[in-house]
MDAnalysis code that builds the backbone (N, CA, C; Angstrom):
import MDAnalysis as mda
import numpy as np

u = mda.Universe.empty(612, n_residues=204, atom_resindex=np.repeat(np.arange(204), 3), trajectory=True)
u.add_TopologyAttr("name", ["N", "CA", "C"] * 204)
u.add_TopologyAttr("resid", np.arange(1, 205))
u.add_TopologyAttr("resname", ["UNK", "UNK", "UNK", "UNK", "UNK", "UNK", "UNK", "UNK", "UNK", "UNK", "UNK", "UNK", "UNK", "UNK", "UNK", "UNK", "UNK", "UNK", "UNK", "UNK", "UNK", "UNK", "UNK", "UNK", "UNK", "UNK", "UNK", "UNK", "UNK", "UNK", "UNK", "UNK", "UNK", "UNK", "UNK", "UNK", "UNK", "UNK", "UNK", "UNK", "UNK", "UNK", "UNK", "UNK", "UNK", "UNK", "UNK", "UNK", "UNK", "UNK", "UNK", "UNK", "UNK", "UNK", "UNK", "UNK", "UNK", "UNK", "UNK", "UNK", "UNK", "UNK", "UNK", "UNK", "UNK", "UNK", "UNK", "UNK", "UNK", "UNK", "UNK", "UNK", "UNK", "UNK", "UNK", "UNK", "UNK", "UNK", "UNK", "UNK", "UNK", "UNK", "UNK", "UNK", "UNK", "UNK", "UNK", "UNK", "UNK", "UNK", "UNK", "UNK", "UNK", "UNK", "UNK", "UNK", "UNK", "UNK", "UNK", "UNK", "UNK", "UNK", "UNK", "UNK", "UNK", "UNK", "UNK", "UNK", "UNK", "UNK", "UNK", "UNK", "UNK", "UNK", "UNK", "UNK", "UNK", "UNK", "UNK", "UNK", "UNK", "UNK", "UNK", "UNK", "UNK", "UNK", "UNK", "UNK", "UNK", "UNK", "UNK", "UNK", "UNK", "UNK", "UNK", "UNK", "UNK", "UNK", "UNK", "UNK", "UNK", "UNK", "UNK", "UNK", "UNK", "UNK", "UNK", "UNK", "UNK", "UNK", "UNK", "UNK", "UNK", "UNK", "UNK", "UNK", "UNK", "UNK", "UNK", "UNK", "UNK", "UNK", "UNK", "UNK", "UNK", "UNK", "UNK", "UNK", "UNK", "UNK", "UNK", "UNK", "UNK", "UNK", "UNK", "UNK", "UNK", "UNK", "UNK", "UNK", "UNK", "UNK", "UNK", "UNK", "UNK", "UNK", "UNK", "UNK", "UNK", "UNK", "UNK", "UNK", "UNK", "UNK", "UNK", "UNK", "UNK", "UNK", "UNK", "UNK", "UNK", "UNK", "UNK", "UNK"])
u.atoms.positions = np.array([
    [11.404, 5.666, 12.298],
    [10.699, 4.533, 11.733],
    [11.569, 3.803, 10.730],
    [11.456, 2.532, 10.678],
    [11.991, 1.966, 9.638],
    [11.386, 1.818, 8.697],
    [12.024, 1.531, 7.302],
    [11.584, 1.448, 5.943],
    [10.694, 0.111, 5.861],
    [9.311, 0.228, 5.528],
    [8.562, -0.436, 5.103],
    [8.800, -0.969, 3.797],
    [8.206, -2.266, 3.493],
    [7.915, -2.590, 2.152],
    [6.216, -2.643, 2.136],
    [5.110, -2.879, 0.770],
    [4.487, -2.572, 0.720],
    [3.417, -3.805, 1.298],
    [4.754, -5.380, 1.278],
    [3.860, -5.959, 2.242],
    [3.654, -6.083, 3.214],
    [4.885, -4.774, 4.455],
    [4.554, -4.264, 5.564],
    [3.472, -3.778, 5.779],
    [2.780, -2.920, 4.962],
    [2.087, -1.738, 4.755],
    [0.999, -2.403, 5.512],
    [0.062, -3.731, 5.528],
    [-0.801, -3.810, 6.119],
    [-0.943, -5.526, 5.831],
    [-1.749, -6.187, 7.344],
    [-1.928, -7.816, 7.501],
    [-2.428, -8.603, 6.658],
    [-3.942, -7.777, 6.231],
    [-4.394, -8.789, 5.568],
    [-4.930, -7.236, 4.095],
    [-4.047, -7.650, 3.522],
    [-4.342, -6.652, 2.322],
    [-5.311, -6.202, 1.490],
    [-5.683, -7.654, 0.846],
    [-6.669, -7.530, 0.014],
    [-7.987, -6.760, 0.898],
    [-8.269, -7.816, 2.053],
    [-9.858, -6.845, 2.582],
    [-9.694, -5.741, 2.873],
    [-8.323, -5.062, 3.199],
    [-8.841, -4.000, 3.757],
    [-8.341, -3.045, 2.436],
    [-7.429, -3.546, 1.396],
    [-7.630, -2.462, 0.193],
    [-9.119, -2.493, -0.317],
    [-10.573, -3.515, -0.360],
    [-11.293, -3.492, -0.899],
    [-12.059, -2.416, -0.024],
    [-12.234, -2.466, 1.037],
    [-13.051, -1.089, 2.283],
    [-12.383, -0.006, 1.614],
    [-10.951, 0.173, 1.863],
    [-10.613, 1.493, 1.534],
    [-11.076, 1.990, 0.273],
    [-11.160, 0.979, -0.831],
    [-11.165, 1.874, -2.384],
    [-12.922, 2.292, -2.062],
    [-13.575, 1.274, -1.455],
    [-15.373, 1.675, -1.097],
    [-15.256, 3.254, -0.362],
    [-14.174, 3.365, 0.302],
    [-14.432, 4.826, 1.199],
    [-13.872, 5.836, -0.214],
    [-12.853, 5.517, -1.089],
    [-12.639, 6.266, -1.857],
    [-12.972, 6.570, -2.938],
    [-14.125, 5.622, -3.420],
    [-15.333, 5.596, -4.614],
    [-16.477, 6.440, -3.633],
    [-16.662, 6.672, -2.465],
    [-18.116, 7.388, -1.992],
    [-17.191, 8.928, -1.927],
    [-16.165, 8.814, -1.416],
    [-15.374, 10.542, -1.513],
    [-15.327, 10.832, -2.858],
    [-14.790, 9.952, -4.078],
    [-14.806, 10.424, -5.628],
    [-16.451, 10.979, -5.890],
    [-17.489, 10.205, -4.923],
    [-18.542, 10.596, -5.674],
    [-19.438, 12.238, -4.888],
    [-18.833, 12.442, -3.402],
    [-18.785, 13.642, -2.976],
    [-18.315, 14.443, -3.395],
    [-16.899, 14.580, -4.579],
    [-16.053, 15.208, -5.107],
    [-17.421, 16.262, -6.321],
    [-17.916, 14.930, -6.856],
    [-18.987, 15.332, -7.596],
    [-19.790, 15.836, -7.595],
    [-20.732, 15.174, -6.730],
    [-21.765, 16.174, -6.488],
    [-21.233, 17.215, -5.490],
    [-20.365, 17.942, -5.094],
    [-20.317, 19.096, -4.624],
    [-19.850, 19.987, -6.050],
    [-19.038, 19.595, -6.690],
    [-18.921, 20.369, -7.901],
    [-20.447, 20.773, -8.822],
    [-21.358, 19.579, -8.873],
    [-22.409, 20.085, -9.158],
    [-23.395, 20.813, -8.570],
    [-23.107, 21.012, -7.198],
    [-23.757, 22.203, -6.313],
    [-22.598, 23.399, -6.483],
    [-21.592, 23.428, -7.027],
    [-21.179, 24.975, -6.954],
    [-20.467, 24.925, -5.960],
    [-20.272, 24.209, -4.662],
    [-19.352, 23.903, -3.465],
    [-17.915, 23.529, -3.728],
    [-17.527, 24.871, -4.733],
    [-15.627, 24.123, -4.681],
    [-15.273, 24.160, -4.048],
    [-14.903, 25.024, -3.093],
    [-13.881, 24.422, -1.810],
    [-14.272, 23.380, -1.500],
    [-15.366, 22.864, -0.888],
    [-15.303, 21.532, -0.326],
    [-14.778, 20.442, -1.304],
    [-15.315, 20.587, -2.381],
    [-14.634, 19.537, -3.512],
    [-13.446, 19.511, -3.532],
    [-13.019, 20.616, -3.931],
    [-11.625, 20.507, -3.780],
    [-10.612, 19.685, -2.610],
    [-10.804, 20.345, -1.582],
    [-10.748, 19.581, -0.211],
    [-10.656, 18.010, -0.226],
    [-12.273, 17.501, -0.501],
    [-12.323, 16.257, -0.813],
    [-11.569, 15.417, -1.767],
    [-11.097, 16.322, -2.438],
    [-10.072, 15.541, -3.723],
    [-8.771, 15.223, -3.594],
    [-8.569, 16.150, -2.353],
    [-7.384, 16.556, -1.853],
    [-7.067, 15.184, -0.832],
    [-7.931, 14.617, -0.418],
    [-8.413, 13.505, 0.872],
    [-7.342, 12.378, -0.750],
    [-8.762, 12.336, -1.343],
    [-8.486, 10.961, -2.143],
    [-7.310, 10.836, -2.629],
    [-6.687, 12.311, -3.833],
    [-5.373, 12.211, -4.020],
    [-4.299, 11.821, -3.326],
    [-4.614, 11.938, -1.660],
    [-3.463, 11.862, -0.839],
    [-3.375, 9.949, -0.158],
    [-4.892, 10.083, -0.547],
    [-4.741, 8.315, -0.641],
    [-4.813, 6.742, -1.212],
    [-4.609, 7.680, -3.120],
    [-4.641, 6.771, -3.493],
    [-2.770, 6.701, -4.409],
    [-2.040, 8.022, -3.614],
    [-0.650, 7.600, -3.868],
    [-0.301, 6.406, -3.464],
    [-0.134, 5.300, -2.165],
    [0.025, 3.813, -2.464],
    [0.232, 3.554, -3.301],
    [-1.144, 2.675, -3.939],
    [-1.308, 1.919, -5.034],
    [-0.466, 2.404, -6.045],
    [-0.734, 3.721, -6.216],
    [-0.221, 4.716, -7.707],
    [1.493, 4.316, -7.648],
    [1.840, 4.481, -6.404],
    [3.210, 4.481, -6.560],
    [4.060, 3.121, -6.586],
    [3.169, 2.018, -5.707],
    [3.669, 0.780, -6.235],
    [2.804, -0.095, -7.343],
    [1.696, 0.971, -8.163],
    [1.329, 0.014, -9.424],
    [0.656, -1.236, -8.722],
    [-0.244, -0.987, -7.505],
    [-0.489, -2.791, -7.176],
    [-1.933, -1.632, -6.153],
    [-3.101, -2.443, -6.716],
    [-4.565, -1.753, -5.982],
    [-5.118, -2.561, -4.891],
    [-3.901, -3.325, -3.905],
    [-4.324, -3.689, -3.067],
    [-2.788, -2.714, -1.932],
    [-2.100, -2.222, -2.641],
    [-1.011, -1.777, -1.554],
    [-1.867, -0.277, -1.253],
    [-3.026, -0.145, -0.210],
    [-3.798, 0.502, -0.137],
    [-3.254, 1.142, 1.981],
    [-3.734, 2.561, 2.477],
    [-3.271, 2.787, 3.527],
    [-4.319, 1.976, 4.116],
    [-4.155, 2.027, 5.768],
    [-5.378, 1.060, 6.501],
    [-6.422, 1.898, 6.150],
    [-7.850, 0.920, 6.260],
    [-9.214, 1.811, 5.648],
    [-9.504, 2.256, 6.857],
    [-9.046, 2.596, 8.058],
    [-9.840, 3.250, 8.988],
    [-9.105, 4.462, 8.900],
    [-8.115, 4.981, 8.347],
    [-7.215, 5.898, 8.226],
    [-7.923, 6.822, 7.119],
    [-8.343, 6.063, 5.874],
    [-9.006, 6.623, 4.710],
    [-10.467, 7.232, 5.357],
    [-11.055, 6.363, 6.358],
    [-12.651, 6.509, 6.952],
    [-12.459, 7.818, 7.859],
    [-10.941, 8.208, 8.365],
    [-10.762, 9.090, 9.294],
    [-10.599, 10.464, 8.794],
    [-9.618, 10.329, 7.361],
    [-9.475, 11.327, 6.728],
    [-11.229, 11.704, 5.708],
    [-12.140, 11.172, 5.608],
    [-13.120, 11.268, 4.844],
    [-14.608, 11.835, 5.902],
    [-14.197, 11.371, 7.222],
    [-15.081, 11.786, 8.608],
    [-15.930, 13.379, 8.186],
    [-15.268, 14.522, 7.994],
    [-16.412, 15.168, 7.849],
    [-17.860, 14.865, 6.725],
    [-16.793, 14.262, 5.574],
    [-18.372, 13.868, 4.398],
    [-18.979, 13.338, 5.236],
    [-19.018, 12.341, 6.286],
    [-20.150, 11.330, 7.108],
    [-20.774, 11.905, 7.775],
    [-20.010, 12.759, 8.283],
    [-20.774, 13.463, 9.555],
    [-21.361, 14.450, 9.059],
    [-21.325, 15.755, 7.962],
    [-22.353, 16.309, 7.586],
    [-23.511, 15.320, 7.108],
    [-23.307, 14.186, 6.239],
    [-24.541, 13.455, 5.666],
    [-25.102, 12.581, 6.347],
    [-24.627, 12.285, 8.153],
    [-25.286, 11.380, 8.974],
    [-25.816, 12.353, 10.238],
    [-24.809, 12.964, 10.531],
    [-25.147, 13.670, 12.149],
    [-24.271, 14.877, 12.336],
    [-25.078, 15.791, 11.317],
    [-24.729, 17.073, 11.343],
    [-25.018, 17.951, 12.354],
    [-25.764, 17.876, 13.239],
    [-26.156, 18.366, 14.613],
    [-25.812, 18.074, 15.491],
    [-25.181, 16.420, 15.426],
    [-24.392, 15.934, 16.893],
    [-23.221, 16.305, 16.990],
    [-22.044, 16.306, 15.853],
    [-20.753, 16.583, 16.229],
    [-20.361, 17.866, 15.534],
    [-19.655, 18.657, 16.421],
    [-19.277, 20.159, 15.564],
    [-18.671, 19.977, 14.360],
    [-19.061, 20.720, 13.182],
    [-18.333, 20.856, 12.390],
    [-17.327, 21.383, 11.978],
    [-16.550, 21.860, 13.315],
    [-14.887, 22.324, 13.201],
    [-14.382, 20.985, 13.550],
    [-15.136, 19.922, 14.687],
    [-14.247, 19.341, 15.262],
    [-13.861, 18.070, 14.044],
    [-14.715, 18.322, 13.358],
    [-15.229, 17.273, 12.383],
    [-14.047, 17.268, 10.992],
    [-13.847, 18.766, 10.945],
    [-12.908, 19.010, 9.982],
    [-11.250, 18.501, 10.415],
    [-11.124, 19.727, 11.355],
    [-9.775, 19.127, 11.808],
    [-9.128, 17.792, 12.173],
    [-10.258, 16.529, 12.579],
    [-10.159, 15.326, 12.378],
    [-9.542, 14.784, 11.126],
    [-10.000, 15.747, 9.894],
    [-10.130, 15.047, 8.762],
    [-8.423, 15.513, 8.709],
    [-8.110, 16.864, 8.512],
    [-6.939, 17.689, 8.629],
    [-5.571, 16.788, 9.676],
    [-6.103, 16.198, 10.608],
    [-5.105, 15.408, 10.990],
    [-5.099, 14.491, 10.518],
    [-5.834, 13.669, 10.092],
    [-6.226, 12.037, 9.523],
    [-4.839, 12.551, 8.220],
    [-5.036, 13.804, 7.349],
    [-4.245, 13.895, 5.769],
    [-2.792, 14.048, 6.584],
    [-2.694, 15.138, 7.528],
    [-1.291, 15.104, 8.292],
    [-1.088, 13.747, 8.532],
    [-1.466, 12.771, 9.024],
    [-1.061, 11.419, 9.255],
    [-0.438, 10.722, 8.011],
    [-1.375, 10.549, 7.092],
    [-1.171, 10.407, 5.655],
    [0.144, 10.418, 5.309],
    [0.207, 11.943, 5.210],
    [1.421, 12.799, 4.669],
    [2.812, 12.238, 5.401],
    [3.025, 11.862, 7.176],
    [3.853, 11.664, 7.685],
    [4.080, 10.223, 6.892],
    [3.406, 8.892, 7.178],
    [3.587, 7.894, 6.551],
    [4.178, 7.568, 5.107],
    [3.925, 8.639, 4.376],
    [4.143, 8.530, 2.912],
    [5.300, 8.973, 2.908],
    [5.507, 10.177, 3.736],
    [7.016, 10.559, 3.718],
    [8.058, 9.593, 4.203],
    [7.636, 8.711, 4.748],
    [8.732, 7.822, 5.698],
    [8.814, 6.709, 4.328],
    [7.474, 6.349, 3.846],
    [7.447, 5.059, 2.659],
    [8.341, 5.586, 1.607],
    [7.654, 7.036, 0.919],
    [8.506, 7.306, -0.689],
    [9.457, 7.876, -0.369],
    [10.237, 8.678, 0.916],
    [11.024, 9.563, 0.748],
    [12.267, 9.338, 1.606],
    [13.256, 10.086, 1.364],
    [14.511, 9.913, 2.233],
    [14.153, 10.107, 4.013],
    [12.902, 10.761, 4.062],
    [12.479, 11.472, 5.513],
    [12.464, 9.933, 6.587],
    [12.951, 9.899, 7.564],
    [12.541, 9.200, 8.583],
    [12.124, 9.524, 9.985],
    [11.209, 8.935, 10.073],
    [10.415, 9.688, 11.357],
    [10.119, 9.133, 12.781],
    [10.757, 9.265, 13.837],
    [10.584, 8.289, 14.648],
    [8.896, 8.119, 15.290],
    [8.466, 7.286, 15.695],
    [7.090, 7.591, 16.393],
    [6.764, 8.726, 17.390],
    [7.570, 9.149, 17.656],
    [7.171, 10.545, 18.614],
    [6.906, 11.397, 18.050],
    [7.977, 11.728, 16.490],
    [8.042, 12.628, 16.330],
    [6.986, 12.695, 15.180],
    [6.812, 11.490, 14.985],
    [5.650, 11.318, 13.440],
    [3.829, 12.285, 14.552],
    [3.879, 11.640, 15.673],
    [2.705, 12.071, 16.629],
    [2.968, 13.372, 16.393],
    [4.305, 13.648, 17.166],
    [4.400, 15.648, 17.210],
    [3.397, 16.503, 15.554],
    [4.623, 15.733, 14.469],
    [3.791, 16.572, 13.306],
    [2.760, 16.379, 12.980],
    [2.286, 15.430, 13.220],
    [1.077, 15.292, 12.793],
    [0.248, 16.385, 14.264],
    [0.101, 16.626, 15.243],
    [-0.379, 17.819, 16.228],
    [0.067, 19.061, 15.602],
    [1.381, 19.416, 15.426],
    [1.176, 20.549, 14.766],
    [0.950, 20.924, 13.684],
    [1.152, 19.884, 12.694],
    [0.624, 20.519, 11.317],
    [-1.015, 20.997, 11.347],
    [-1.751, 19.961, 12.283],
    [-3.264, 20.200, 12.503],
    [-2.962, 21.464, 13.101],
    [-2.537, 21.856, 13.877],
    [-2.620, 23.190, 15.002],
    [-2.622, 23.883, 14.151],
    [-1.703, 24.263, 12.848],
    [-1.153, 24.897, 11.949],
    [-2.232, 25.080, 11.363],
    [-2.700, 24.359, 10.521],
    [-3.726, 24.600, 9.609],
    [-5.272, 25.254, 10.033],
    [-5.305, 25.261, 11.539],
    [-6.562, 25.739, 12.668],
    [-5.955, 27.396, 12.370],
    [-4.763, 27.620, 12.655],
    [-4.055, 29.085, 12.934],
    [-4.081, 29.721, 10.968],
    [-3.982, 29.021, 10.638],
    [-3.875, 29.519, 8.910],
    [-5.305, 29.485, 8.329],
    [-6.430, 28.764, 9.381],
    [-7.532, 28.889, 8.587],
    [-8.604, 29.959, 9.256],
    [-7.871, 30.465, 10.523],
    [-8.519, 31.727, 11.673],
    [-7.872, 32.760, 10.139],
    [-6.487, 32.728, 9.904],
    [-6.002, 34.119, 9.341],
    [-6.975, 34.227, 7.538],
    [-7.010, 32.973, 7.312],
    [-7.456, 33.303, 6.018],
    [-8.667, 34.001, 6.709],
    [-9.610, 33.156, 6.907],
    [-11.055, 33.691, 7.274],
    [-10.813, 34.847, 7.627],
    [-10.480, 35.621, 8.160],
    [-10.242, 37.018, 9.147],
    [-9.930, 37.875, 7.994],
    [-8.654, 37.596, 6.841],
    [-8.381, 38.662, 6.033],
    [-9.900, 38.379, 4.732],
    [-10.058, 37.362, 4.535],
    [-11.268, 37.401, 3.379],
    [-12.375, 38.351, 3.759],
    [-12.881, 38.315, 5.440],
    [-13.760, 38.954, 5.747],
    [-13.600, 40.505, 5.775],
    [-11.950, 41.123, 5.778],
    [-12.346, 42.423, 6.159],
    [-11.789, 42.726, 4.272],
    [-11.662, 41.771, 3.054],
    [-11.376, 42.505, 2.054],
    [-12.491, 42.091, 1.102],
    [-13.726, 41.323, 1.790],
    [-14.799, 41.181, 0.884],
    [-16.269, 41.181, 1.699],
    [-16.182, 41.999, 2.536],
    [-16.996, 41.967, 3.818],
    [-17.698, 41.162, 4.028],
    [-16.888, 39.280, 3.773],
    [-17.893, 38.618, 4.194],
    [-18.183, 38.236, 6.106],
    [-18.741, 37.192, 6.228],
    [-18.654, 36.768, 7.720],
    [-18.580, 35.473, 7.927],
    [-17.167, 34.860, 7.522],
    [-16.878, 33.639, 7.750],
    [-15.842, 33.492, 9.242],
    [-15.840, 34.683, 9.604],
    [-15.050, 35.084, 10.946],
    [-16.163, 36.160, 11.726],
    [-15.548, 36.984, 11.112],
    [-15.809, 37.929, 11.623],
    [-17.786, 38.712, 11.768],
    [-18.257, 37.933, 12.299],
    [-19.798, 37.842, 12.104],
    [-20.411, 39.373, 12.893],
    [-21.126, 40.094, 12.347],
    [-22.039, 41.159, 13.084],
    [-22.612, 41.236, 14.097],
    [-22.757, 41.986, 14.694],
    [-22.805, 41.907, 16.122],
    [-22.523, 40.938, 17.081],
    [-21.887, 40.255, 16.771],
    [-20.818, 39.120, 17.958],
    [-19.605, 40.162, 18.419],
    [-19.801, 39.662, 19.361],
    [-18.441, 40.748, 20.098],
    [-16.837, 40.190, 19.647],
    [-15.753, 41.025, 19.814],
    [-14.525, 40.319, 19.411],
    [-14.254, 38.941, 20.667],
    [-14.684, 39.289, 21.927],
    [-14.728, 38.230, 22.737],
    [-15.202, 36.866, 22.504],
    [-16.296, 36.769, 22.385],
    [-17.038, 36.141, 21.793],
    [-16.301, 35.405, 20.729],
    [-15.643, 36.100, 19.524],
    [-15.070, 35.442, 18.233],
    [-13.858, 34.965, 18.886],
    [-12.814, 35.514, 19.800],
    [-11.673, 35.072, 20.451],
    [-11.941, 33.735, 21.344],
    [-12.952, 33.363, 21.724],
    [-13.431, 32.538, 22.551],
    [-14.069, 30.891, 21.403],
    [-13.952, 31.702, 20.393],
    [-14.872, 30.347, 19.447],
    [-13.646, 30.164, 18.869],
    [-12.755, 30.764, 18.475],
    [-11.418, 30.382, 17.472],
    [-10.129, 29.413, 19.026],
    [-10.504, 30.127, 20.376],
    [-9.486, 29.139, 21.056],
    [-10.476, 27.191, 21.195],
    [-11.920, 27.179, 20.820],
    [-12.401, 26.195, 21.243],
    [-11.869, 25.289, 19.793],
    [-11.906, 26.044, 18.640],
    [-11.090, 25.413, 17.566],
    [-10.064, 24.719, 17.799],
    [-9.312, 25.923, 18.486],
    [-7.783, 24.679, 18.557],
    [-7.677, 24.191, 19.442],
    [-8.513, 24.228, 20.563],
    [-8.770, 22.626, 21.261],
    [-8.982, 21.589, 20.226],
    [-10.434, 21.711, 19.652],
    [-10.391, 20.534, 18.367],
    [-9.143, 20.347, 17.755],
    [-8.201, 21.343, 16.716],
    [-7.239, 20.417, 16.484],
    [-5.809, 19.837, 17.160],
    [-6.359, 20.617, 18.436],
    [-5.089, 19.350, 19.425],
    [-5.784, 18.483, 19.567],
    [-7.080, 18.525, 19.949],
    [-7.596, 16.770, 19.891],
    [-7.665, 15.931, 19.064],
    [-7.734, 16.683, 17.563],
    [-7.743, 15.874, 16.547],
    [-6.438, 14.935, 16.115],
    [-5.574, 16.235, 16.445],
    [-4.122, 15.938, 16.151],
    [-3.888, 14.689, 17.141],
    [-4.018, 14.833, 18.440],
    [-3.486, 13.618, 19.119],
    [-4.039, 11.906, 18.744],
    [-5.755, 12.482, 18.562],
    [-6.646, 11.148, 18.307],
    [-5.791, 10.366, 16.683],
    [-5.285, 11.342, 16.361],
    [-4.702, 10.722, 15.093],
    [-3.710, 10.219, 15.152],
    [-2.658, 10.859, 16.309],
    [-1.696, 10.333, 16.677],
    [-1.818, 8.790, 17.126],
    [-3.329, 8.510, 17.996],
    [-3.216, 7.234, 18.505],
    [-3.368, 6.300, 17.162],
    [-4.057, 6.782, 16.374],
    [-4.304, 5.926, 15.141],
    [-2.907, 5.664, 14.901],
    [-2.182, 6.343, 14.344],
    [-0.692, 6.051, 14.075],
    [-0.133, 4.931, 14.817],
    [0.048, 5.034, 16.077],
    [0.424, 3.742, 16.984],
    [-0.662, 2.670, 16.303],
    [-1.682, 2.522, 16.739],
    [-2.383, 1.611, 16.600],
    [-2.106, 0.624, 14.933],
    [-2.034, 1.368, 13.864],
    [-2.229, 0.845, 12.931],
    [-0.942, 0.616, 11.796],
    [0.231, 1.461, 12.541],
    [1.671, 1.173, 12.023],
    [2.492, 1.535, 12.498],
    [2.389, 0.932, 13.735],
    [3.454, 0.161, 14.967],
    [3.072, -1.083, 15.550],
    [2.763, -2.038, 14.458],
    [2.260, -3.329, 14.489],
    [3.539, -4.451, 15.647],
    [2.926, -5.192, 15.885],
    [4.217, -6.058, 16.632],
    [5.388, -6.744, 15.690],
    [4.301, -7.118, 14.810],
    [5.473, -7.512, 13.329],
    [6.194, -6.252, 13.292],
    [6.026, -4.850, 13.184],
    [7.552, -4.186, 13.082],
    [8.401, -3.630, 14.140],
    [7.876, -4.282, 14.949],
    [8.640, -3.360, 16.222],
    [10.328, -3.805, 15.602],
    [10.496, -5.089, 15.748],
    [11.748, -5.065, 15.296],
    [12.722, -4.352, 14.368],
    [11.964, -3.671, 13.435],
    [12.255, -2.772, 12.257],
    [12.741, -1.687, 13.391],
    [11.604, -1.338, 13.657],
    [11.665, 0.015, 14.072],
    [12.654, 0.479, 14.883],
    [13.347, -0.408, 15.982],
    [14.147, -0.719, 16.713],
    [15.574, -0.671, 15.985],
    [15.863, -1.508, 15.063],
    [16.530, -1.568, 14.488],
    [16.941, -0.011, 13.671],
    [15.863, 0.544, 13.182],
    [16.085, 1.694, 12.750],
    [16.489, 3.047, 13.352],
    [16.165, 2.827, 14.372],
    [16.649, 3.916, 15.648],
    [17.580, 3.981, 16.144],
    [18.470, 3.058, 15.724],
    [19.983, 2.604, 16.724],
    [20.802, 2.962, 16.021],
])
């Protein structure tokens, strides 16, 4: 990828920094009230969303150099979907969405603040496996918490090990799907026609 400036970053700026900071004033305020229910991990989590998207602005000092807001709406997807339609879409598939949406994040920011350059294939690749990754690191946490505090965030009573082997591979279906669906976001929203030329240029 080539080096962006921040008025690469997106077409029409102002509207869509004003959506994004709206998605990141309703996550600041999920941040909250889960802390006031006692739900830190999820808070945490959620803070983890916003921190990772309101570096932009932070780093160029300007509250419209904001990422695209469907990127912020993608990484924020599980808050919606537990508080709209918690019964329609799984809530693994729901997470790892979010988990690729921050892997996306993370690739972009690295290409904006850092020496890292990433071509579009390979920005897709990490962003699939870091999601895959975090599906495989969140089977092992769950698995060791359960056998050193006998809870059942894995490992549930009378479910057979089949059974649990069979629900942890439908997981990482979700985050290869997540991972890829994020991948298309990536194309879609910064591999604009205005930079192809960059990008081109940067690859040669």
């Amino acid at each position: 990828m080539a080096e962006l400036s921040p008025q690469d970053l997106l077409a029409d700026r102002r509207t869509n920094a004003v959506v994004a900071w709206l998605f990141v004033v309703f996550l600041g305020a999920v941040v909250v009230e889960s802390v006031l229910d006692g739900d830190l991990p999820w808070a945490l989590f959620v803070l983890g969303i916003v921190a990772c998207c309101i570096v932009p602005p932070v780093a160029f000092r300007d509250p419209e150099t904001m990422l695209p807001w469907e990127v912020v709406a993608l990484a924020g997807l599980p808050t919606f979907g537990q508080a709209v339609t918690p019964a329609l879409i799984p809530g693994e598939l729901l997470v790892y969405v979010s988990v690729a949406a921050l892997a996306l994040v993370v690739a972009v920011e690295l290409d904006l603040f850092t020496d890292v350059r990433m071509t579009i294939g390979f920005a897709i690749a990490f962003v699939v496996v870091v999601t895959l990754a975090a599906a495989g690191v969140g089977a092992v946490v769950r698995w060791r918490v359960d056998l050193l505090f006998d809870t059942a965030l894995l490992l549930e009573p009378g479910v057979s090990d089949q059974v649990i082997h069979d629900d942890l591979m439908v997981e990482f279906i979700y985050s290869a799907v997540a991972g890829l669906a994020a991948g298309v976001i990536f194309q879609l929203y910064f591999r604009r026609p205005a930079m192809d030329d960059r990008i081109v240029e940067g690859d040669q």
